[in-house]
C-alpha positions in Angstrom: 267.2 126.6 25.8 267.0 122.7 24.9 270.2 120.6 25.5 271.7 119.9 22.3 274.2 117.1 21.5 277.0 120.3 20.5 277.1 120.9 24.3 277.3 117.3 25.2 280.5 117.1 23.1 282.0 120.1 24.1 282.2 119.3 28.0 283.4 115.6 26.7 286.1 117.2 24.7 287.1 119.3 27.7 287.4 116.5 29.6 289.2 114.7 27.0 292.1 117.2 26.6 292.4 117.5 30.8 292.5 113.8 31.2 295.3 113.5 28.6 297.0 116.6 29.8 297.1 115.2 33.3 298.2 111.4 31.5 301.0 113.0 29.9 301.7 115.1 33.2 302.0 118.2 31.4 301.9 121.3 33.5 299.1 123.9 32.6 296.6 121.8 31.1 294.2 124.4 31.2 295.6 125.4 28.0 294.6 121.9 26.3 290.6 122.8 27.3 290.8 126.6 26.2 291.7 124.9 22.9 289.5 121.9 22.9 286.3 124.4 23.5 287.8 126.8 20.0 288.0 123.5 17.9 284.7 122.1 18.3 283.2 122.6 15.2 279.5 122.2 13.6 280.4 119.6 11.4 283.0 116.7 11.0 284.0 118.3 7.2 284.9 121.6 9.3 286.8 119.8 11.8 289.1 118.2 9.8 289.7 121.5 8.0 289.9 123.4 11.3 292.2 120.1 12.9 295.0 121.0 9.4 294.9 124.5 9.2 294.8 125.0 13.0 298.6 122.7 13.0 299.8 124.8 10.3 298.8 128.5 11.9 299.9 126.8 15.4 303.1 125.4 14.7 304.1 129.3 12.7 303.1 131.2 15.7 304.5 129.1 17.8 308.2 129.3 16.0 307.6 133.4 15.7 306.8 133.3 19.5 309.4 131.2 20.2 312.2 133.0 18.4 310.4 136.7 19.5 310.3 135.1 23.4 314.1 134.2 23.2 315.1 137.9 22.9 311.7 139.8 25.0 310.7 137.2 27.4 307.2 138.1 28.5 307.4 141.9 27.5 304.1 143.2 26.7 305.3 144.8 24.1 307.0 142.0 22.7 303.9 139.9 23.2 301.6 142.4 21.7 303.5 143.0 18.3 304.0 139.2 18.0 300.1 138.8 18.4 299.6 142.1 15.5 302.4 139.3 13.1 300.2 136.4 14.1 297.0 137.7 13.0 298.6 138.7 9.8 299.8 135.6 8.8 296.5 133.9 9.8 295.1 136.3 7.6 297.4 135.8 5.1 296.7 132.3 5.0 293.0 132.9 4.7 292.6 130.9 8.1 290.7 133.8 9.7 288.5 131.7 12.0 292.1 130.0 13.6 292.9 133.1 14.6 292.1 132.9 18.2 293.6 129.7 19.2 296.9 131.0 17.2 296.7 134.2 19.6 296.6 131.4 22.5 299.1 129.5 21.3 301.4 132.6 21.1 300.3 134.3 24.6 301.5 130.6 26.1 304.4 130.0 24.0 306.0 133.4 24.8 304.7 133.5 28.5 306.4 129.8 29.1 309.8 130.6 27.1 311.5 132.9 29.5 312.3 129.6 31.7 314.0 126.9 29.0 312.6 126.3 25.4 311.1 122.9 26.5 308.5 124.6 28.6 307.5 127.0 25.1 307.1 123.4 23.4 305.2 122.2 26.2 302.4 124.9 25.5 302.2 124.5 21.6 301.9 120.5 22.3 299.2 121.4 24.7 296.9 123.3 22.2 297.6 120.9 19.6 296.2 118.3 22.5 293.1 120.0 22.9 292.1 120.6 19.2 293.1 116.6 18.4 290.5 115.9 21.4 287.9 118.2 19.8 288.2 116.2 16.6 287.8 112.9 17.9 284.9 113.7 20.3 283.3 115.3 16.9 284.2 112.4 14.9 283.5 109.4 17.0 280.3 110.5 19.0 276.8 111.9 17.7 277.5 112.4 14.4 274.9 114.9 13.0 272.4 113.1 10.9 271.8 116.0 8.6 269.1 114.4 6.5 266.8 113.9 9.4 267.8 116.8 10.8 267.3 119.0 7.7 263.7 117.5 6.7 262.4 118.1 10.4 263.2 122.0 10.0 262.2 122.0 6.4 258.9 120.7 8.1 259.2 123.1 10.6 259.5 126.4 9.0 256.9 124.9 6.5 254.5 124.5 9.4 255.2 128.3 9.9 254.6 129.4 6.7 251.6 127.9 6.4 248.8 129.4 8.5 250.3 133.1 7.3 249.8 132.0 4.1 246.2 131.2 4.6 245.3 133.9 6.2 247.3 136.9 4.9 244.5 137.9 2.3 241.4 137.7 4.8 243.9 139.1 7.5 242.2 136.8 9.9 245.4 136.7 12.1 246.2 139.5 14.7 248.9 142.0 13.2 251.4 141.6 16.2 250.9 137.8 16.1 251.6 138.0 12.3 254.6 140.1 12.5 256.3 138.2 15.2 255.6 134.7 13.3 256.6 136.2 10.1 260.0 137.4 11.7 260.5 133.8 13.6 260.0 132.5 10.1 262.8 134.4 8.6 265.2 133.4 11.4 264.2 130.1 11.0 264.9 130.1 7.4 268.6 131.7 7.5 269.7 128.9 10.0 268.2 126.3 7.5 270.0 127.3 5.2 273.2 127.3 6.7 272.6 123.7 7.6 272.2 123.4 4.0 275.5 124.7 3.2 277.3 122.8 6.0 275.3 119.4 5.0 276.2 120.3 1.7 279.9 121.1 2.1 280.2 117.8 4.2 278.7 115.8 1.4 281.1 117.2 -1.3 284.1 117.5 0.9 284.3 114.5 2.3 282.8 112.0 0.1 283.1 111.1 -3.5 279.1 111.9 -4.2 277.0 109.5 -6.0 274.8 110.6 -8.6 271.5 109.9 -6.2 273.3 111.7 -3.1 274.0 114.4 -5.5 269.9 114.7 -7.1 269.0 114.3 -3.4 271.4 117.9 -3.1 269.6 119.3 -6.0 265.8 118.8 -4.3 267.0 119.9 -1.0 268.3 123.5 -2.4 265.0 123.0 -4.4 263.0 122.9 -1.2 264.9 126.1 0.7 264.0 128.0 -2.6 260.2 127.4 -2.6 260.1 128.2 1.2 261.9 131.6 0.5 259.5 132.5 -2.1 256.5 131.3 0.2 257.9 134.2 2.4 258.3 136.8 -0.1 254.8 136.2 -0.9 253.8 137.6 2.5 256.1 140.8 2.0 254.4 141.5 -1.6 250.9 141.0 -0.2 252.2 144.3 2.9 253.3 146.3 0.8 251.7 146.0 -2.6 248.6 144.0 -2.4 246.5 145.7 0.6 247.9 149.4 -1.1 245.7 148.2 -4.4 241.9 148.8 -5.0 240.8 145.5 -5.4 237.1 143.1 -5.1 236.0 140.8 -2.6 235.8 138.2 -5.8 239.5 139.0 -6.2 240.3 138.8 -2.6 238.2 135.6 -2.4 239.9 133.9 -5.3 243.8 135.4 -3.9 242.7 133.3 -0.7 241.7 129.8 -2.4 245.1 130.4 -4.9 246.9 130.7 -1.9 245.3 127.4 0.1 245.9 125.5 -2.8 249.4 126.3 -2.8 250.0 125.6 0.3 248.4 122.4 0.3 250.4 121.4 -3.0 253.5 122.6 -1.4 252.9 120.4 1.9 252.0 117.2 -0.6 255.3 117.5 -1.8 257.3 117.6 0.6 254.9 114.7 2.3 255.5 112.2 -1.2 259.5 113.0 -0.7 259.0 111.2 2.6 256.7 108.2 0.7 254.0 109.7 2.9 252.2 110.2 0.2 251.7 107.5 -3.1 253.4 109.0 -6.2 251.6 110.5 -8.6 251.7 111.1 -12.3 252.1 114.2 -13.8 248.0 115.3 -13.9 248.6 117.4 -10.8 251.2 118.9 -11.6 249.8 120.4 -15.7 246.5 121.2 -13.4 248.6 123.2 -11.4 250.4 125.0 -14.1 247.6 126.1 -15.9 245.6 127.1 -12.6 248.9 129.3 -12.2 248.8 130.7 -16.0 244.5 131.2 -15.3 245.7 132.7 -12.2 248.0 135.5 -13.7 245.3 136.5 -16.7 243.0 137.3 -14.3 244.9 139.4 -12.1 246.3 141.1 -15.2 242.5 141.8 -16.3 241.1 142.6 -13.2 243.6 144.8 -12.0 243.8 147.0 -15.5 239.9 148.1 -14.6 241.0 149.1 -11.2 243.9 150.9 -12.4 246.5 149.1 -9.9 247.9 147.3 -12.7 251.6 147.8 -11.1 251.3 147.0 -7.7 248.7 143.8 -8.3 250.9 142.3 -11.4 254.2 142.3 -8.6 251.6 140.1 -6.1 250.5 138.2 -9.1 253.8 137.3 -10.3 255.0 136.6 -6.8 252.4 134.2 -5.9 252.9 132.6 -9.7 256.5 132.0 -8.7 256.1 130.4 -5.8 253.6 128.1 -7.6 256.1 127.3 -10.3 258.7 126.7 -8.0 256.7 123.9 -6.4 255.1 122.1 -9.5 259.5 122.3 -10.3 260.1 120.9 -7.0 257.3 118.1 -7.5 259.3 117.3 -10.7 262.2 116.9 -9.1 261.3 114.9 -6.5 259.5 112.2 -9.3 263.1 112.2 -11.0 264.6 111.8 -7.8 262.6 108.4 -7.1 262.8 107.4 -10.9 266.4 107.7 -11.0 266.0 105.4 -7.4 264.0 103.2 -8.8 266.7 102.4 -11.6 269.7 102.5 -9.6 267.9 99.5 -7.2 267.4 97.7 -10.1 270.7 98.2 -11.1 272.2 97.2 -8.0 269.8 94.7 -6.2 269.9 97.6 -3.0 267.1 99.8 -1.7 268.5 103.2 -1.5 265.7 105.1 0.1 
């Protein structure tokens, strides 16, 4: 377990809402932290969002608890069906995820309002507290740089990918070694991509996108895409390629396909980074028609062997993948061409 800048501002938040609640000398303050640890979110966008819909759910199940804890102070039954009206207006409102505090809210609002309505008020201004604390601690301190962040996991499920990749064909790798990489790799790729989506949501959300932030959106999504299909490749290979009568010429030229994929793939995603020197376009036609060579052969060899089905799925899996990077290669040259402009344009670097 690595300690991560999400814990960090989770314990300052807590202490946030406590030091205010004992500022304000406001009697259960423990409330204000329950709260404070619901509202941290994974991103500032979703904070906001969480910070208005979370006043909205909070201040209507406050009011039913209110009115309901006027009548049935702290009856259990009381409580309970005001909780069951709560979680239907929440979802209601489509504000499933504020459901929980909203229960709080309601368990403390009706617990405090058999004594004098003040003390009910107390509670709701309490939770409020702790979600406002949440937000500033999210806002003001680490930040998530998602561009770094994002590039070093696209490098790092990359770096997984890789040695399968090269040695799926000759099956030079232990098959429990494989299997376990291959299923770390999967993992690795559903979290990217819900950074993606959270990066991606704060981007649009929150800030009026430019037309480079927006191209820079387009080659990310481009480079989740080609990683997926570098994984698929390894499922076709199980389950197609090794059930197929096939030549050690055809297994020998799978294998270089596939290393000069792999090595195309990580040149891309090195010259995105300017680790690389641009290119023109040579590579990338070389690389199409070594793709289009690639798929006649398959389709030739594999109608003597009389596998035509299961070799033309491989075949067209592995062309994919190919095509998705000589795409993604394209993209990336636009990407710096329409940076290139834009500095001229402006008189300011944007890379």
């Amino acid at each position: 377990m690595t300690f991560g800048a999400r814990m960090l501002k989770t314990g300052m938040a807590v202490t946030l809402a406590l030091y205010l609640s004992m500022l304000l000398h406001t009697t259960a303050p423990v409330i204000a932290a329950v709260a404070a640890i619901f509202a941290l979110q994974p991103s500032i966008y979703r904070s906001w969002r969480y910070f208005l819909d979370q006043l909205q759910t909070n201040t209507l199940g406050a009011a039913l608890a209110l009115v309901a804890g006027t009548f049935f102070p702290k009856h259990p039954i009381a409580i309970g069906i005001v909780c069951i009206l709560a979680i239907m207006i929440c979802l209601k409102m489509k504000m499933e995820a504020n459901i929980g505090l909203t229960l709080v809210t309601v368990i403390a609002v009706m617990d405090a309002s058999g004594g004098h309505w003040w003390f009910a008020v107390n509670r709701f201004l309490l939770t409020s507290l702790g979600v406002g604390s949440a937000f500033v601690i999210n806002v003001l301190f680490f930040p998530p740089n998602w561009q770094k962040r994002f590039m070093e996991e696209v490098h790092g499920v990359f770096n997984q990918i890789s040695p399968l990749q090269r040695t799926v064909i000759s099956n030079e790798m232990k098959e429990s070694v494989f299997q376990e990489t291959k299923d770390g790799v999967v993992g690795a790729l559903f979290r990217l991509e819900e950074k993606y989506k959270l990066f991606e949501e704060e981007q649009k959300k929150l800030k009026r996108l430019k037309y480079s932030q927006s191209k820079r959106l387009v080659v990310y999504k481009q480079m989740l895409h080609t990683l997926r299909k570098g994984v698929d490749i390894l499922q076709l290979v199980e389950e197609h390629y090794f059930q197929a009568s096939r030549t050690s010429k055809m297994n020998e030229f799978v294998d270089e396909h596939l290393e000069a994929l792999t090595q195309y793939h990580e040149y891309v995603l090195m010259k995105f980074e300017k680790k690389y020197k641009n290119e023109s376009y040579e590579k990338l036609e070389a690389m199409d028609l070594k793709n289009d060579a690639f798929l006649r052969l398959i389709t030739d060899a594999s109608s003597s062997t009389g596998d035509l089905h299961r070799l033309v799925v491989v075949a067209s899996g592995i062309y994919d993948y190919g095509h998705q990077i000589v795409r993604l290669d394209k993209l990336v040259e636009q990407f710096f061409k329409g940076a290139e402009e834009n500095e001229k344009q402006t008189g300011l670097k944007f890379f």
